[in-house]
Residue frames relative to the residue before (quaternion, step in Angstrom):
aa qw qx qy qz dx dy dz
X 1.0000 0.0000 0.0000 0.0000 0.00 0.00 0.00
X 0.2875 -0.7471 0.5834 0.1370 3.67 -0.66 1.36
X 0.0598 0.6890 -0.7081 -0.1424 4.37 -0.45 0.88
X 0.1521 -0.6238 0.7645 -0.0568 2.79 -1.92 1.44
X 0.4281 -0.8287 0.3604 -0.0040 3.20 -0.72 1.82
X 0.0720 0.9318 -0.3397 -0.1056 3.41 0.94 0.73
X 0.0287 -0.8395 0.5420 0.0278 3.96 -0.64 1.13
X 0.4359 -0.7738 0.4574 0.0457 3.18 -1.27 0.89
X 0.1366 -0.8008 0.5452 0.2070 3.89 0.66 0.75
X 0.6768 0.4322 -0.4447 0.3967 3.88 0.44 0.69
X 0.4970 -0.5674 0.6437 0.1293 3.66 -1.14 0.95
X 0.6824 0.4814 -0.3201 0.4473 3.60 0.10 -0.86
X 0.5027 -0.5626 0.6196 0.2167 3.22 -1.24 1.73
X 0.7621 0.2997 -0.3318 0.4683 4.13 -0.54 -0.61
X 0.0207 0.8700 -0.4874 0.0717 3.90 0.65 0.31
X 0.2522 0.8468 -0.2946 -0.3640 3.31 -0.25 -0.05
X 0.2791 0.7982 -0.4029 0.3502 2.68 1.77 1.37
X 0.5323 0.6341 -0.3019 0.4728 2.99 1.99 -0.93
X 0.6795 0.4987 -0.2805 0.4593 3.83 0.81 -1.35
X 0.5727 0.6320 -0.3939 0.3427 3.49 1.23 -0.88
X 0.6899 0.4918 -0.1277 0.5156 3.57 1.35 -1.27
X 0.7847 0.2501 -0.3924 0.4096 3.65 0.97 -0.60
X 0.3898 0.5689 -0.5928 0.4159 3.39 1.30 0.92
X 0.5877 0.5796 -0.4403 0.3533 3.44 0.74 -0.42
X 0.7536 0.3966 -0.3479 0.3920 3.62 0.54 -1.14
X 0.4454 0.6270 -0.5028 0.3945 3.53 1.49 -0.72
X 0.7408 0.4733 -0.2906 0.3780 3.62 0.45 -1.53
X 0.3801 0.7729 -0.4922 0.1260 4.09 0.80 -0.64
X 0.3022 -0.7620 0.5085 0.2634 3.71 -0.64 0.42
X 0.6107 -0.5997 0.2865 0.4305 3.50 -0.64 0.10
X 0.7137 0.1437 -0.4283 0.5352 3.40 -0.72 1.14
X 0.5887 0.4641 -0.4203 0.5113 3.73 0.35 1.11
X 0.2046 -0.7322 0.6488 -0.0329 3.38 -0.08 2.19
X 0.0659 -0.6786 0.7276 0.0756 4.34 -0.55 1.42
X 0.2159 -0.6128 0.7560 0.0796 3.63 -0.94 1.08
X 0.3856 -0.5500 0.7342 0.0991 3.24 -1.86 0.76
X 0.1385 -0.6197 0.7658 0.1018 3.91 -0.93 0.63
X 0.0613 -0.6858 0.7252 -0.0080 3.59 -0.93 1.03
X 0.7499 0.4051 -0.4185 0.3135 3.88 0.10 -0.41
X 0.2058 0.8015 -0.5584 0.0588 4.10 0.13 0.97
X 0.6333 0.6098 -0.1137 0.4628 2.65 1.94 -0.76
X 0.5661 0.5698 -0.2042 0.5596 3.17 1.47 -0.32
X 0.4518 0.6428 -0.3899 0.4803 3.92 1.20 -0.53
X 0.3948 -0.6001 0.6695 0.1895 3.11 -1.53 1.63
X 0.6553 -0.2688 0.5647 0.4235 3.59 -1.45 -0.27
X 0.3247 -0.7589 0.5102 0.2413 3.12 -0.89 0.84
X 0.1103 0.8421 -0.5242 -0.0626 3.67 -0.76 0.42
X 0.5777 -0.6668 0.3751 0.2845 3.50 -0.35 0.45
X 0.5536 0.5578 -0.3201 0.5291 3.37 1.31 -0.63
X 0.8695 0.3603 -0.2312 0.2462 3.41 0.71 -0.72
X 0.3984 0.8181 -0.3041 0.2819 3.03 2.43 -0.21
X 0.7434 0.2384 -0.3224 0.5353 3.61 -0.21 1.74
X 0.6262 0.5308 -0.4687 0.3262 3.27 0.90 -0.43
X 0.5067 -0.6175 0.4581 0.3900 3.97 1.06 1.00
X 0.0556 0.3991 -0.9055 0.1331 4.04 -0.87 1.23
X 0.5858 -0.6097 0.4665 0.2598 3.48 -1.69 0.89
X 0.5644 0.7147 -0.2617 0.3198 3.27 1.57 -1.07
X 0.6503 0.4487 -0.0785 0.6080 3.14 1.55 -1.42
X 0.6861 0.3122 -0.4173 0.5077 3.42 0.49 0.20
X 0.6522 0.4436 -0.3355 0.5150 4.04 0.78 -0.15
X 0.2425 0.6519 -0.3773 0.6114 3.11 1.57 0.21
X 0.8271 0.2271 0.0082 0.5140 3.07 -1.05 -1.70
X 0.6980 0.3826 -0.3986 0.4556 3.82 -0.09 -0.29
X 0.4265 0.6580 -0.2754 0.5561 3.74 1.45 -0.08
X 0.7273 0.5035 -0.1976 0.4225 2.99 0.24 -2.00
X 0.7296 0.5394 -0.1772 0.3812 3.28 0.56 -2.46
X 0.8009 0.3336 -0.3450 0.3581 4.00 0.92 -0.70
X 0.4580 0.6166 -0.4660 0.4392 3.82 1.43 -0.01
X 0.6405 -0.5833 0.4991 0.0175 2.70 -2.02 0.47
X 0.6129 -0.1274 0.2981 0.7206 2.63 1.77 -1.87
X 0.3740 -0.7074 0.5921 0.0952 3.14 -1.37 1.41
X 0.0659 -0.6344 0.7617 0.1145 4.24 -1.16 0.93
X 0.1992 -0.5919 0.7750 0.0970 3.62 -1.22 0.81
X 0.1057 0.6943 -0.6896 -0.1768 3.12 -1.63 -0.07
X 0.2951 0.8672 -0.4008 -0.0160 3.94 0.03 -0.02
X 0.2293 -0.8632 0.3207 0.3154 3.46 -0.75 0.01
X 0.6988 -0.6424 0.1583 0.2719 3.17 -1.36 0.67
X 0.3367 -0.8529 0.3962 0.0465 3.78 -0.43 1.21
X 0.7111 -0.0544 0.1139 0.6917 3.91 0.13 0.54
X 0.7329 -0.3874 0.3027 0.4703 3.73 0.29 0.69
X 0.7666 0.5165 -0.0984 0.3685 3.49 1.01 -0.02
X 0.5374 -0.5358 0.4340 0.4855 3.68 -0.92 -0.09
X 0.6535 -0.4959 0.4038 0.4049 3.90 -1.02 0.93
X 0.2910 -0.6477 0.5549 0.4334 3.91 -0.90 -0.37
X 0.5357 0.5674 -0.5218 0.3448 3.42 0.43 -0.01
X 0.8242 0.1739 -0.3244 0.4304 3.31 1.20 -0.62
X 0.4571 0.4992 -0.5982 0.4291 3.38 0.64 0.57
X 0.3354 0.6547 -0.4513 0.5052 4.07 1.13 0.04
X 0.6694 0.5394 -0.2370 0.4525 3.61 0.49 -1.45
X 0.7038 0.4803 -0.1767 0.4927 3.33 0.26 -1.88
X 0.6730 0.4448 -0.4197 0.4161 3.86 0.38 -0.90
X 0.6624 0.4884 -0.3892 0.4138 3.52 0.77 -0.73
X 0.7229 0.4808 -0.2896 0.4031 3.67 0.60 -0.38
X 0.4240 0.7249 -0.4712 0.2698 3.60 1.33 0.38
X 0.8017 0.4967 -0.1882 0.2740 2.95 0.90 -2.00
X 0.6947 0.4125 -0.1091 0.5790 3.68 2.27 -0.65
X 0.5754 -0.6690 0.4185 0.2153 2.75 1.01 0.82
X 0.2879 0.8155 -0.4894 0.1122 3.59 0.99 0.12
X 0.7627 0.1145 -0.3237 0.5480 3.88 0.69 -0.37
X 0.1006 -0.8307 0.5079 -0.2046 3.15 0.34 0.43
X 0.8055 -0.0410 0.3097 0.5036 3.89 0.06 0.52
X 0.6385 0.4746 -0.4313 0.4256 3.72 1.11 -0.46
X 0.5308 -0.5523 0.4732 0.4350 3.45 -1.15 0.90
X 0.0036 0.8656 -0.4979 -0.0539 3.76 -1.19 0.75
X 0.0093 0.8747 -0.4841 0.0224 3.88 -0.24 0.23
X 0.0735 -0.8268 0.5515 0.0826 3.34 -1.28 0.51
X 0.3620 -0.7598 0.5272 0.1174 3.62 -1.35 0.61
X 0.1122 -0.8822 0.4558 0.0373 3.17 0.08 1.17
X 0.0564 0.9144 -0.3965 -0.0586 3.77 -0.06 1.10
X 0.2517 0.7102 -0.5923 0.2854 3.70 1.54 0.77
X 0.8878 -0.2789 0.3338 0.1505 3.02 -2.07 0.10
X 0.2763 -0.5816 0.5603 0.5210 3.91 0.01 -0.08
X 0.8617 0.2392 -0.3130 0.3198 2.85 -1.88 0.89
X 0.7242 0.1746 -0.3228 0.5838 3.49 1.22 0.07
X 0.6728 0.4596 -0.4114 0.4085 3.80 -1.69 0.31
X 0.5657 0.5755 -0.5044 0.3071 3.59 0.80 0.82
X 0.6701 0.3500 -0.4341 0.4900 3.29 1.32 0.13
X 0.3465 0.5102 -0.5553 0.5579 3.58 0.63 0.63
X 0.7903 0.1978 -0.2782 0.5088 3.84 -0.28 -0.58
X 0.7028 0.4579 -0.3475 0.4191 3.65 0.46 -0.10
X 0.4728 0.6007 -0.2479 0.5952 3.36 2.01 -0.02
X 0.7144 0.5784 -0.1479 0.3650 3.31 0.82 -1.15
X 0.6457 0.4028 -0.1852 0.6217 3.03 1.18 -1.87
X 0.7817 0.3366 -0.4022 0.3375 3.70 -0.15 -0.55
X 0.6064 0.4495 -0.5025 0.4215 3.56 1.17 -0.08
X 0.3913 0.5088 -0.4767 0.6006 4.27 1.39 -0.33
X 0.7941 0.1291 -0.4525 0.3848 3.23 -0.91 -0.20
X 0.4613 0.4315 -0.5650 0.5309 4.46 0.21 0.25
X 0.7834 0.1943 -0.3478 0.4771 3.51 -0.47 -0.38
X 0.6772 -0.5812 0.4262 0.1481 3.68 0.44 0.10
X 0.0763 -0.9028 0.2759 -0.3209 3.35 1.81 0.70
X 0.1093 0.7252 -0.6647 -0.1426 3.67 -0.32 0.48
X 0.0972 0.8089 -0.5425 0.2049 3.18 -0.79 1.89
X 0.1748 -0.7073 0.6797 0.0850 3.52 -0.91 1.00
X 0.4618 -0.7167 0.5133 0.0979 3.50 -0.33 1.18
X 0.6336 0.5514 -0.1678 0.5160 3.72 0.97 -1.59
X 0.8206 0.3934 -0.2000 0.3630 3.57 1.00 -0.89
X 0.2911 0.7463 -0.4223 0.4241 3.16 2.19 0.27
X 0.2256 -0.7405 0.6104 0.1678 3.82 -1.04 0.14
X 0.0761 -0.6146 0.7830 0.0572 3.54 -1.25 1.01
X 0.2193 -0.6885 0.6479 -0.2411 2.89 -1.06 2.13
X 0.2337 0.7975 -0.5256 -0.1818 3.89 0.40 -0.07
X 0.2262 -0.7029 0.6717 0.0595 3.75 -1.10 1.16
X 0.2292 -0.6821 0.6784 0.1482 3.75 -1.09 1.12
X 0.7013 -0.4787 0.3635 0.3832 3.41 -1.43 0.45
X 0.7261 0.4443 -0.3406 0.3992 3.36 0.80 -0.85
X 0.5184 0.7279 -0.2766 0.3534 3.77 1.27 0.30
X 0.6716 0.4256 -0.1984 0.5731 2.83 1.69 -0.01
X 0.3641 -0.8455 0.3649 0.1389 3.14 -0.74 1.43
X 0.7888 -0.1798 0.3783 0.4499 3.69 -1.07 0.22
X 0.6231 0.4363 -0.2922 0.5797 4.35 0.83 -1.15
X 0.4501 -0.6775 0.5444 0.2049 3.67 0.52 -1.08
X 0.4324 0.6827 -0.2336 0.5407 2.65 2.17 0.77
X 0.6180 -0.5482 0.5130 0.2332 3.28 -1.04 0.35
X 0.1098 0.8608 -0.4886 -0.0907 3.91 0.16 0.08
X 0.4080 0.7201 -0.4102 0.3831 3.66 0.90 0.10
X 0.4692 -0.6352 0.5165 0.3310 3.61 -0.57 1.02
X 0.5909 0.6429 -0.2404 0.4239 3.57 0.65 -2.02
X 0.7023 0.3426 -0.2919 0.5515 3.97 0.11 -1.24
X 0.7698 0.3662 -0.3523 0.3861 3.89 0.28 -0.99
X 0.7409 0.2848 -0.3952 0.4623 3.38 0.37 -0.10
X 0.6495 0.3783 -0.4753 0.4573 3.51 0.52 0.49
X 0.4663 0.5521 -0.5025 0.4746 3.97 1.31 0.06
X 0.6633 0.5879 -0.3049 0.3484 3.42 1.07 -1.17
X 0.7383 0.2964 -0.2886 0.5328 3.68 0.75 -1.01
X 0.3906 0.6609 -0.5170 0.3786 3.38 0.75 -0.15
X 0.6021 0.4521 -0.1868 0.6310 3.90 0.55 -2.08
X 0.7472 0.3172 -0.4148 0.4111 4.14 -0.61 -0.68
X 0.6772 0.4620 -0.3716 0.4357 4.00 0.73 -0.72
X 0.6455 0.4295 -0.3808 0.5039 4.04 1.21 -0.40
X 0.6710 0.5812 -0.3429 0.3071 3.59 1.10 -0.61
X 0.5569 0.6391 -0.1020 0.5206 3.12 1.75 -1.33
X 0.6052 0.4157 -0.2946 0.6116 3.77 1.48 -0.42
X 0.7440 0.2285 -0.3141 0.5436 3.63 0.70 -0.68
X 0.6237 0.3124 -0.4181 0.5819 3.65 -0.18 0.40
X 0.6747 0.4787 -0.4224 0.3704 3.43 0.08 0.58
């Protein structure tokens, strides 16, 4: 069984970065456990002083991190940038080395023309911690608001089969 850790860099209950990802686990083939990370919102501030002293958040975190295979981000892009909640996330994973080497990808489902500094945020903060990441294999998938159905799903053919090869190109890196 391949776990692929999926995280959302949005807070916001109507996400549709969030639907973008639980279309992903909906879509998982069989022998691909997609985990949901729910606790971004739950992250202290990161500080360095406090890195080990076990907040639970940060250890279900990492104890998250530590059983996946592979990490799918999806998030969107804030003030020209990656949200702080996730870059909150990412700080915690410096000092443990948590992606480290872990196969890692992202889906990027803003608008043409917007959400390239979010993924250009993203990828350059993966490669600092050391990320196994193949940028090229990332997917820009845009999903409008009205694409999402009543489930909280994605319903577009176009997004699901590109969520799908997206998930088979991160699995195919970790199991490889």
């Amino acid at each position: 069984m391949t776990v692929v850790l999926l995280i959302s860099g949005s807070t916001r209950s109507a996400s549709t970065n969030s639907a973008a990802l639980r279309t992903v686990q909906a879509l998982a083939a069989d022998g691909v456990d997609a985990r949901w990370f729910d606790g971004l919102a739950a992250l202290p501030a990161f500080n360095p002083d406090d890195d080990g002293t076990g907040h639970p958040s940060v250890l279900a975190l990492r104890e998250q991190l530590s059983q996946a295979d592979a990490v799918l981000f999806c998030t969107p892009e804030y003030a020209g940038t990656l949200p702080g909640s996730l870059k909150n996330l990412l700080d915690w994973t410096v000092g443990n080395a948590d992606l480290y080497e872990k196969p890692t990808a992202w889906i990027n489902v803003a608008a043409a023309g917007r959400g390239e500094g979010a993924a250009a945020t993203l990828a350059l903060v993966l490669g600092y911690v050391g990320a196994d990441m193949v940028p090229d294999e990332c997917a820009r998938l845009p999903v409008g608001r009205d694409e999402v159905g009543p489930d909280g799903l994605v319903a577009t053919a176009e997004f699901r089969s590109g969520a799908a090869e997206a998930l088979n190109r991160l699995v195919t890196r970790a199991t490889a």
